[in-house]
PAKE-209239 format. One line per field, with one value per residue (C-alpha): y, z, x; residue number from 1; residue in one letter. Coordinates in steps of 0.05 Angstrom, whole numbers, plus 32768, in hexadecimal, padded with zeros to 4 digits. Example, Ala and Ser with C-alpha at 12.3 -4.5 7.8 and 13.67 -1.06 7.14 Angstrom:
BEGIN
yy <- (7FA6 / 7FEB);
zz <- (809C / 808F);
xx <- (80F6 / 8111);
resi <- (1 / 2);
resn <- (A / S);
***
This chain:
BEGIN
yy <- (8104 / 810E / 80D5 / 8125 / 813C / 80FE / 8104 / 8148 / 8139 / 80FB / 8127 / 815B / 8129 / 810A / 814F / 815C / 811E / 8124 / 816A / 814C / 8114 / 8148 / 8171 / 8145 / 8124 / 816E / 8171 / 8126 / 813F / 8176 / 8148 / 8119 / 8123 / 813B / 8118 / 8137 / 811A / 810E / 813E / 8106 / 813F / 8154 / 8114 / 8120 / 815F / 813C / 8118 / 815F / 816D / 8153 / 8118 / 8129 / 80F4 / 80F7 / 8113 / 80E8 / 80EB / 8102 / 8117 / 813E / 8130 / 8103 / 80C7 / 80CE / 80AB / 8087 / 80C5 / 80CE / 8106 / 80DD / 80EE / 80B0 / 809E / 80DB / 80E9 / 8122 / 8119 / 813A / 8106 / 80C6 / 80FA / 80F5 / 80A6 / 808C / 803B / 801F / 7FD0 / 7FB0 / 7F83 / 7F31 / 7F0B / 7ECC / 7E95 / 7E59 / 7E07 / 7E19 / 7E5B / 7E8C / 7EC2 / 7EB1 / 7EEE / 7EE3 / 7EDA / 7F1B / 7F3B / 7F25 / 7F3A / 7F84 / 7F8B / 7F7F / 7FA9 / 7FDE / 7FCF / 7FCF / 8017 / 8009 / 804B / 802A / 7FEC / 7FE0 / 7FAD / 7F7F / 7F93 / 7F6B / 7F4D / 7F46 / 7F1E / 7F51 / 7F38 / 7EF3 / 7F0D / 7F20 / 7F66 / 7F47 / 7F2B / 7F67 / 7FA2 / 7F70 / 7F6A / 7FB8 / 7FC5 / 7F8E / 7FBB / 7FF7 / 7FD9 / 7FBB / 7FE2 / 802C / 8050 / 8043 / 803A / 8058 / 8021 / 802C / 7FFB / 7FE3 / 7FEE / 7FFB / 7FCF / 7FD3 / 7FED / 8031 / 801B / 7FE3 / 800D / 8041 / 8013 / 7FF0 / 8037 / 804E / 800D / 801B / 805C / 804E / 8015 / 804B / 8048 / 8079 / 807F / 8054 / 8031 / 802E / 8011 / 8023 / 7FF7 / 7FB8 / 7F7E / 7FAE / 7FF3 / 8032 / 8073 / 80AA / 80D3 / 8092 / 8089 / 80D3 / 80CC / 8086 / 80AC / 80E7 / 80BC / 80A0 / 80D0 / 80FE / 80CF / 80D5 / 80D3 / 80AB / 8089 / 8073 / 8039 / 8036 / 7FF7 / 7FE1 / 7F94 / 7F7F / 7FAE / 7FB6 / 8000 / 802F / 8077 / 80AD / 80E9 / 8116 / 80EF / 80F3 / 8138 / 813E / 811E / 813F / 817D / 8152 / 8165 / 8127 / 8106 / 80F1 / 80D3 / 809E / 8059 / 8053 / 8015 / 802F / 804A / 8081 / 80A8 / 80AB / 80BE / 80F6 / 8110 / 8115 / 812E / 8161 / 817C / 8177 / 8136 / 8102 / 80B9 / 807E / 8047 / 800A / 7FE4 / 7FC9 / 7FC3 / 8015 / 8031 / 8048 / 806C / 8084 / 80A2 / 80C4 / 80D8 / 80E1 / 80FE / 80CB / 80C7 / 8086 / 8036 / 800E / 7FD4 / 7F8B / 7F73 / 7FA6 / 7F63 / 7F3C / 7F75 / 7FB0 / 7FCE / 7FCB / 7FE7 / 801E / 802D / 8033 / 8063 / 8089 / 8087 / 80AD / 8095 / 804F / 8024 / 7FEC / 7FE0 / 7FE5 / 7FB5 / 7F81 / 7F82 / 7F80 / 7F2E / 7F24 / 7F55 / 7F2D / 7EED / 7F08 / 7F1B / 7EE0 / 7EC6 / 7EFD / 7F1A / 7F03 / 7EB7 / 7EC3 / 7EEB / 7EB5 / 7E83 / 7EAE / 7EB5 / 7E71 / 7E59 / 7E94 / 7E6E / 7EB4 / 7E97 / 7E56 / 7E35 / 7E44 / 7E5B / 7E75 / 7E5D / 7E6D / 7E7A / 7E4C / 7E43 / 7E4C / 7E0F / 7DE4 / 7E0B / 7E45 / 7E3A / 7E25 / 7E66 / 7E8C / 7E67 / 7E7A / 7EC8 / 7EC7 / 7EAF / 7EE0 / 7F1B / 7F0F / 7EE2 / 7F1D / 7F48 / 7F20 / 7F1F / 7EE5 / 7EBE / 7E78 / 7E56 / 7E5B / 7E23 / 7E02 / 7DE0 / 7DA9 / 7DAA / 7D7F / 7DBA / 7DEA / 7DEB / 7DFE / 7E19 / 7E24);
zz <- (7B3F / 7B3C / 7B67 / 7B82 / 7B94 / 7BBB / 7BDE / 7BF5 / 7C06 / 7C2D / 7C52 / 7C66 / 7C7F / 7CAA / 7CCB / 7CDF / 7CFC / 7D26 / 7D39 / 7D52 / 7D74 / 7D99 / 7DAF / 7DC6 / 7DEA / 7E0F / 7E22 / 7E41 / 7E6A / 7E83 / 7E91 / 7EAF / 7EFE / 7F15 / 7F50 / 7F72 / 7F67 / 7F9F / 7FA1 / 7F98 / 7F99 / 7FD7 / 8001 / 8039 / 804A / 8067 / 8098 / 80BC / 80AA / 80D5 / 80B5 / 80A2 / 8093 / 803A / 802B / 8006 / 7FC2 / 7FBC / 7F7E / 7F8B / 7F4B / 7F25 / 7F26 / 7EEC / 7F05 / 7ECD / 7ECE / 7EAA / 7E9A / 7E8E / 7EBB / 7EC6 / 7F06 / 7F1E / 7F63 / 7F97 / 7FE3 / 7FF5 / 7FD5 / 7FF2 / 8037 / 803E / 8036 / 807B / 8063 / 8048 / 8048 / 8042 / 800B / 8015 / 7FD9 / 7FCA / 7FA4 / 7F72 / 7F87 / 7F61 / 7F8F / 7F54 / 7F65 / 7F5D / 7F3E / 7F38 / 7F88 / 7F89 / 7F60 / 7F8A / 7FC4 / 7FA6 / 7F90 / 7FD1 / 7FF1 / 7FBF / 7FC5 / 801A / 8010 / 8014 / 7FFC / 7FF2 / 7FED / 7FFA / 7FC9 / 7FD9 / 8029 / 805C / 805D / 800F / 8015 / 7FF1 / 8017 / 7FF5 / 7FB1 / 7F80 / 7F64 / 7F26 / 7F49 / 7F70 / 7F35 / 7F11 / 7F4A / 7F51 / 7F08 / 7F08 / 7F3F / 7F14 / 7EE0 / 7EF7 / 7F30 / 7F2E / 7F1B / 7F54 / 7F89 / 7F9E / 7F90 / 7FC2 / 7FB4 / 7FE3 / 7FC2 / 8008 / 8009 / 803B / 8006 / 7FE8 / 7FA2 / 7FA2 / 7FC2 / 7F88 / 7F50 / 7F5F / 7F79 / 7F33 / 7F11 / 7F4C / 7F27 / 7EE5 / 7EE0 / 7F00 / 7F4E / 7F6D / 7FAB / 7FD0 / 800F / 802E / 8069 / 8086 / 8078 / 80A0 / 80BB / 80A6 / 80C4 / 80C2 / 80E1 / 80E7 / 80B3 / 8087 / 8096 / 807C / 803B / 8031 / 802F / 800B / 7FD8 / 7FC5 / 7FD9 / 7F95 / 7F6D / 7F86 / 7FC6 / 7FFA / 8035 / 8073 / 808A / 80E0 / 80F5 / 812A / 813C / 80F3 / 80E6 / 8121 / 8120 / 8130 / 8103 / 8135 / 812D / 8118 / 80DA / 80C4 / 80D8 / 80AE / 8074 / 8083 / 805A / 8017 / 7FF6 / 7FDF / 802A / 802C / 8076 / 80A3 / 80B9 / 80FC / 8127 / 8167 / 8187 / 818D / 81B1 / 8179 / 814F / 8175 / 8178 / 812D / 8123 / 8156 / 811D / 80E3 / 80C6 / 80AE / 80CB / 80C2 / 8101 / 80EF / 8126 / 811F / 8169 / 817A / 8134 / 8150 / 8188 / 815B / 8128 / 8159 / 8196 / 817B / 813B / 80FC / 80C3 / 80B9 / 80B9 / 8094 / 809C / 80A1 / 80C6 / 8088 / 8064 / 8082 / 8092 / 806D / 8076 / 80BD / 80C0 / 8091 / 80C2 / 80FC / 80DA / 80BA / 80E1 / 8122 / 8168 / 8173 / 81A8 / 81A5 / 8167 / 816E / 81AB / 8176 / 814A / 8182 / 818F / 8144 / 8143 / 8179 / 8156 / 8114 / 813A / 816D / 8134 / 8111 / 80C9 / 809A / 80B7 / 80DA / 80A3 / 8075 / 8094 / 809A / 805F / 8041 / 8077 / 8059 / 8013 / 7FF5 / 7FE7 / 7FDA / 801E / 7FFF / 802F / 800B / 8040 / 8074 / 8083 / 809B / 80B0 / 80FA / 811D / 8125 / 8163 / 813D / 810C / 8132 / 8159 / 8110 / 80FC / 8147 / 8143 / 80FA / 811E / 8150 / 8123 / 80ED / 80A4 / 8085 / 8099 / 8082 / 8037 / 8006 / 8003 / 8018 / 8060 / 808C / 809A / 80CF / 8095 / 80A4 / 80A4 / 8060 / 803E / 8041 / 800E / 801E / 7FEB / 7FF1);
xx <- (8217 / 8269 / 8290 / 82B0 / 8271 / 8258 / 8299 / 828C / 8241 / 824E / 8288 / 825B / 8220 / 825F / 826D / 8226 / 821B / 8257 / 8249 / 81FE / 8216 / 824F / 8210 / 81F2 / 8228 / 8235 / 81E7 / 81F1 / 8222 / 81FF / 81C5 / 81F4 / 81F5 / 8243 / 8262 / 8291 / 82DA / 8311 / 834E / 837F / 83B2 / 83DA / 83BD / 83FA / 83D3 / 8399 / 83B9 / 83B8 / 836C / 832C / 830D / 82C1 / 8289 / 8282 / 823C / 8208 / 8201 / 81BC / 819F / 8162 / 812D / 8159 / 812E / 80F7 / 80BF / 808D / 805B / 801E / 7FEF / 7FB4 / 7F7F / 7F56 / 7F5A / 7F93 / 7F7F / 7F90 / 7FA4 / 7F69 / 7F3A / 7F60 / 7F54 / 7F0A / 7F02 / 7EE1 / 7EDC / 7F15 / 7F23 / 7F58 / 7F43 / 7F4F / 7F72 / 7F4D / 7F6F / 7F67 / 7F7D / 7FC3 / 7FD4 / 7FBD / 7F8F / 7F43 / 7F35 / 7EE1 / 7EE7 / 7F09 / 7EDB / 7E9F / 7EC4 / 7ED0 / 7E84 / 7E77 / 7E9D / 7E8A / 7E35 / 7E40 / 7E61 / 7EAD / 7EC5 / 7F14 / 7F3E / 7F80 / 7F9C / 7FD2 / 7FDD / 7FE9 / 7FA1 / 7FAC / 7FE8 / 800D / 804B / 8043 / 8037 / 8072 / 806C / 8051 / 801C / 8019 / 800B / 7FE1 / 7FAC / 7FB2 / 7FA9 / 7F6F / 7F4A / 7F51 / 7F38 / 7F00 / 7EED / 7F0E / 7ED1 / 7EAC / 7EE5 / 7F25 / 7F5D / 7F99 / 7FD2 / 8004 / 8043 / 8075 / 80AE / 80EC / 8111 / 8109 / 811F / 80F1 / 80BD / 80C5 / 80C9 / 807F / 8064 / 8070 / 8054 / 8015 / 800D / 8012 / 7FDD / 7FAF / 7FAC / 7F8E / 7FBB / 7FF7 / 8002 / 8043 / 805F / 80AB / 80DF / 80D7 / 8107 / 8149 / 8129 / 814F / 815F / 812E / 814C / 8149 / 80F8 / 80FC / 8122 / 80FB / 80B8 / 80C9 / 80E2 / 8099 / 8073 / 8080 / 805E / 8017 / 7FE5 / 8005 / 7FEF / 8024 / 8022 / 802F / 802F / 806A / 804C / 8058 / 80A3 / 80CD / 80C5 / 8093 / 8091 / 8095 / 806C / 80AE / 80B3 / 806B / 806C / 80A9 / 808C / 8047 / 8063 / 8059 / 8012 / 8010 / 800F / 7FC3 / 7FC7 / 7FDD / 7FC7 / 7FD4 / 7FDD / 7FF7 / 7FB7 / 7F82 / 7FB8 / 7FF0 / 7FAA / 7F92 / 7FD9 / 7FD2 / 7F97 / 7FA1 / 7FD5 / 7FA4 / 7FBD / 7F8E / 7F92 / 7F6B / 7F69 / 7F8E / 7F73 / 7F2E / 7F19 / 7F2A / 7F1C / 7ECB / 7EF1 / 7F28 / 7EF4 / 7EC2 / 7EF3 / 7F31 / 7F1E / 7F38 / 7F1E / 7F0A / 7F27 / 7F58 / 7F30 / 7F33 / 7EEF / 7ECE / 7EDA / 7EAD / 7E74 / 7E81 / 7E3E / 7E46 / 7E88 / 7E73 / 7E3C / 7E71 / 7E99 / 7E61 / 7E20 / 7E39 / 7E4B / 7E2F / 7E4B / 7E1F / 7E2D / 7E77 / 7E69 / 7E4C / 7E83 / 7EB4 / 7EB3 / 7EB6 / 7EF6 / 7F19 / 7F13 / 7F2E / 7F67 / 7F7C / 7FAC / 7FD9 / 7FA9 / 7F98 / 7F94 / 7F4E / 7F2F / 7F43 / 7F29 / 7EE0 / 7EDC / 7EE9 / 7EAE / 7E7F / 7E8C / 7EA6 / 7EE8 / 7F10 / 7F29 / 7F70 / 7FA5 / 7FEB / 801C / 8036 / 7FEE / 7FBD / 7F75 / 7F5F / 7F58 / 7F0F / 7EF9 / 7F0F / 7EE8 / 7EA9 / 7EAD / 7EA9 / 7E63 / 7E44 / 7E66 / 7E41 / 7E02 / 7DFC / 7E10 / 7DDE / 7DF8 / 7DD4 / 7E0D / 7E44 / 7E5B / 7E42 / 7E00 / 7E14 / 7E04 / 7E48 / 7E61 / 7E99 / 7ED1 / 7EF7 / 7F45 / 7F47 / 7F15 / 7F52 / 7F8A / 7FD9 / 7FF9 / 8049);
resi <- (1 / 2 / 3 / 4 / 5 / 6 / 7 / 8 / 9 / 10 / 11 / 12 / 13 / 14 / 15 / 16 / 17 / 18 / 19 / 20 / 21 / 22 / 23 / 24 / 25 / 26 / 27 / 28 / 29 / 30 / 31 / 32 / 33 / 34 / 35 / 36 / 37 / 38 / 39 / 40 / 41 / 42 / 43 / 44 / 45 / 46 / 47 / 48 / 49 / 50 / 51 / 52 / 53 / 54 / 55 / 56 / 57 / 58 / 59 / 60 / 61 / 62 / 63 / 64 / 65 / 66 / 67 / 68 / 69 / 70 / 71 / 72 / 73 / 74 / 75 / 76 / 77 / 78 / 79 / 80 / 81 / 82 / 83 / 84 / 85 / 86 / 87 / 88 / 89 / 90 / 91 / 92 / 93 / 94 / 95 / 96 / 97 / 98 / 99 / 100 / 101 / 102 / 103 / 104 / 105 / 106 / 107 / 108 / 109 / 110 / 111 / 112 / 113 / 114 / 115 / 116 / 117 / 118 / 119 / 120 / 121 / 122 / 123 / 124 / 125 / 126 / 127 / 128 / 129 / 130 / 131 / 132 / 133 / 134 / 135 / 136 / 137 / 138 / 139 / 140 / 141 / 142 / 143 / 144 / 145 / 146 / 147 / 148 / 149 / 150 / 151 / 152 / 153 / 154 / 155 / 156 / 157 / 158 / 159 / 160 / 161 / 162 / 163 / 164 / 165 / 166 / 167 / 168 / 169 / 170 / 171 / 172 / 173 / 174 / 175 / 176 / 177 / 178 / 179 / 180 / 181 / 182 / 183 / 184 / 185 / 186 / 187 / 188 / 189 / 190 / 191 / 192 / 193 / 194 / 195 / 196 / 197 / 198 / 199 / 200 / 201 / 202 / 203 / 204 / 205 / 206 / 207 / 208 / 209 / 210 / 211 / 212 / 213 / 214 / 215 / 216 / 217 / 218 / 219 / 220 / 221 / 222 / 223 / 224 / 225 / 226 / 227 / 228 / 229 / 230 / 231 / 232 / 233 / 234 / 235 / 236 / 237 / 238 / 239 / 240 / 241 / 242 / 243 / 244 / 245 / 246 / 247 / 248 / 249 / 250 / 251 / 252 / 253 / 254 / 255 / 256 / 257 / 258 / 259 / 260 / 261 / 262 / 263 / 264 / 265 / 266 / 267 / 268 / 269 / 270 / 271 / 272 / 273 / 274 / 275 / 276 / 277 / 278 / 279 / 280 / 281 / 282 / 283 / 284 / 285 / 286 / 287 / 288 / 289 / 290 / 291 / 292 / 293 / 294 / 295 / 296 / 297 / 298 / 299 / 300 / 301 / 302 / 303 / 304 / 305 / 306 / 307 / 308 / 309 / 310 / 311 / 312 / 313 / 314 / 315 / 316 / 317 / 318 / 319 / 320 / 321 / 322 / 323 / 324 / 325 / 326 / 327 / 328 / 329 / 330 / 331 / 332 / 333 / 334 / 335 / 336 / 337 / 338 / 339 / 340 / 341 / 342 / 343 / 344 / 345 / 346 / 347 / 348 / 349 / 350 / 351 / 352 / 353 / 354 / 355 / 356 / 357 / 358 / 359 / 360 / 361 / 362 / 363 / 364 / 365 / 366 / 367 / 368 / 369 / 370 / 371 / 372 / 373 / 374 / 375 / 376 / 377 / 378 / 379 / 380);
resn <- (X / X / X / X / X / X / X / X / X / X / X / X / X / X / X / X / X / X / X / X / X / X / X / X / X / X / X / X / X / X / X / X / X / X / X / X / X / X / X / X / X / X / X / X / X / X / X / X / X / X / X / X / X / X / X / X / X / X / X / X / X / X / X / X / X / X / X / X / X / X / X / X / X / X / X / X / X / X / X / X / X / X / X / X / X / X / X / X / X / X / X / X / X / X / X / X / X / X / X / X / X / X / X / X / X / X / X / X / X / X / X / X / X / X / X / X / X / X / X / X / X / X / X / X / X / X / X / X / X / X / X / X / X / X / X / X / X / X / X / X / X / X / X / X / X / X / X / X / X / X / X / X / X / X / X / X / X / X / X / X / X / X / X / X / X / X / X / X / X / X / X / X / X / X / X / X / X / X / X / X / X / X / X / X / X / X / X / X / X / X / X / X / X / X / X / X / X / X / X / X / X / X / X / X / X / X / X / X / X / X / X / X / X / X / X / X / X / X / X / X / X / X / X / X / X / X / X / X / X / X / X / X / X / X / X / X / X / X / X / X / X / X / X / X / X / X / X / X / X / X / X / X / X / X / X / X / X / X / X / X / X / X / X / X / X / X / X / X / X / X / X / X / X / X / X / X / X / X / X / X / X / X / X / X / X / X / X / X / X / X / X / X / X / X / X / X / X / X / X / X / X / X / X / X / X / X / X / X / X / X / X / X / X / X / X / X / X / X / X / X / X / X / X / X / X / X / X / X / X / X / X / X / X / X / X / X / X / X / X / X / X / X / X / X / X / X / X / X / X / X / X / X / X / X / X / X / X / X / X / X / X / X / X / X / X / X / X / X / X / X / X / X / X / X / X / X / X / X / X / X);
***
């Protein structure tokens, strides 16, 4: 080949590339969102002209969330809808603060043999608000894993920040949940418009449940944002912590709720029309909180349960339910701080509610049994 001729060819391959990488440089700024730009001419003018509040900057669709078309475990709204039992699933851990993953397993097949149609993994019984999000998509991926073909996985992935909140829903997703929890921003809050914009900015991505409960974020969700937010098909319900009035308000309007409150959720499902529980106590008894939510009207039995409720409850969950089942022998007496076990009398009360319950209705095989305070490990 002529030194002319390699000239020429290398000349022309040159003036293609550039001519590609111009193309492509026009379609980038197409793609490229345009801000508007201030007028920086004639600025004496506005001295004369009404000073408006600047518009935000919102980019409707921009953000490409890590979507998948594999159809594993892709779930509708309408199937998270119908779920009656759903527990809120306890973390267990190892001496060292690390999740004891066999406990966790035992606990699931449990939950899963005593009819727990759901879990929630990584809420505020899980600890989620102790884990790091590593921790966090790792135990929700585990539950797929192990467990998604025979249960509906829900992962908490609400944070009090909407970019954080998006970031884990989509990692949630992606390692095959089957729905999402989230709560409204906590400890910061917002405006109503902001609860809004922080919901419809998750709920795209997949069946979502909201999260009501004021005791634990300042703030309570008013019905005009859910029935704002309600107009998303992807809106599978609400758990609600505010009563069996808020509920039946809902309802009334065709939106699905589960009780978040132990102690009214037989009322809530059988006179104010939810759906079911976000449970804790379905920890300890599952098959006799499945039977409250499924077998019809049954006061007595709700009256049973009632003391055991109570005592779960005296100290702010999960430090009660912790502490039952470390005395069951289902899981380490490990406590992540700042939680800690119930005290002695506490704990003695446990062994005689256990007693006068039935031990066959409680999860695991061993003898309760009243610990002492040097059984329990802190972990900071």
């Amino acid at each position: 080949m002529s030194p002319n001729y390699q000239l020429l060819l290398i000349s022309a391959v040159s003036q293609t590339s550039m001519a590609i990488l111009k193309s492509y440089g026009v379609r980038l700024r197409e793609s490229t969102p345009q801000f508007p730009r201030p007028n920086l001419c004639d600025n004496y003018k506005r001295r004369n002209v009404k000073w408006r509040s600047p518009q935000a900057a919102v980019i409707p669709n921009f953000h490409l969330p890590m979507r998948s078309f594999e159809v594993k475990n892709r779930t509708s709204a309408d199937d998270i809808k119908s779920l009656r039992l759903i527990t809120a699933i306890k973390t267990p851990y190892l001496p060292d603060g690390r999740f004891d993953l066999e406990a966790y397993d035992d606990l699931m097949h449990m939950q899963i043999e005593n009819g727990a149609e759901a879990v929630i993994v990584g809420g505020t019984t899980g600890e989620g608000q102790l884990m790091s999000w590593d921790e966090h998509i790792m135990l929700i991926g585990h539950t797929v894993n192990c467990f998604g073909g025979s249960i509906k996985v829900i992962g908490n992935t609400g944070s009090n920040s909407t970019r954080e909140a998006i970031h884990a829903t989509e990692q949630g997703f992606a390692v095959g949940m089957h729905a999402a929890l989230h709560i409204n921003p906590y400890y910061g809050k917002t405006s109503l418009d902001g609860l809004i914009s922080h919901f419809d900015s998750v709920l795209p991505m997949g069946p979502t449940i909201i999260y009501n409960v004021p005791s634990r974020t300042g703030q309570d969700i008013p019905p005009h944002v859910i029935n704002n937010v309600a107009q998303s098909p992807n809106l599978a319900g609400i758990k609600e912590c505010i009563g069996n009035d808020r509920i039946e308000q809902y309802t009334g309007n065709g939106i699905v709720v589960w009780s978040g409150n132990d102690d009214q959720c037989h009322d809530a499902r059988w006179s104010h029309g939810a759906t079911g529980v976000i449970s804790v106590t379905s920890n300890l008894v599952p098959g006799l909180m499945r039977e409250l939510m499924f077998g019809g009207k049954n006061p007595s039995l709700n009256a049973k349960l009632l003391p055991l409720i109570e005592w779960l409850f005296q100290e702010p969950n999960p430090v009660g339910l912790n502490t039952a089942l470390a005395q069951l022998g289902v899981v380490r007496p490990v406590f992540r701080l700042p939680y800690v076990p119930l005290p002695l009398e506490k704990r003695v009360e446990f062994v005689n509610l256990v007693k006068e319950i039935g031990r066959e209705n409680f999860v695991g095989k061993n003898d309760v049994q009243v610990l002492d305070d040097d059984d329990f490990i802190l972990v900071g």
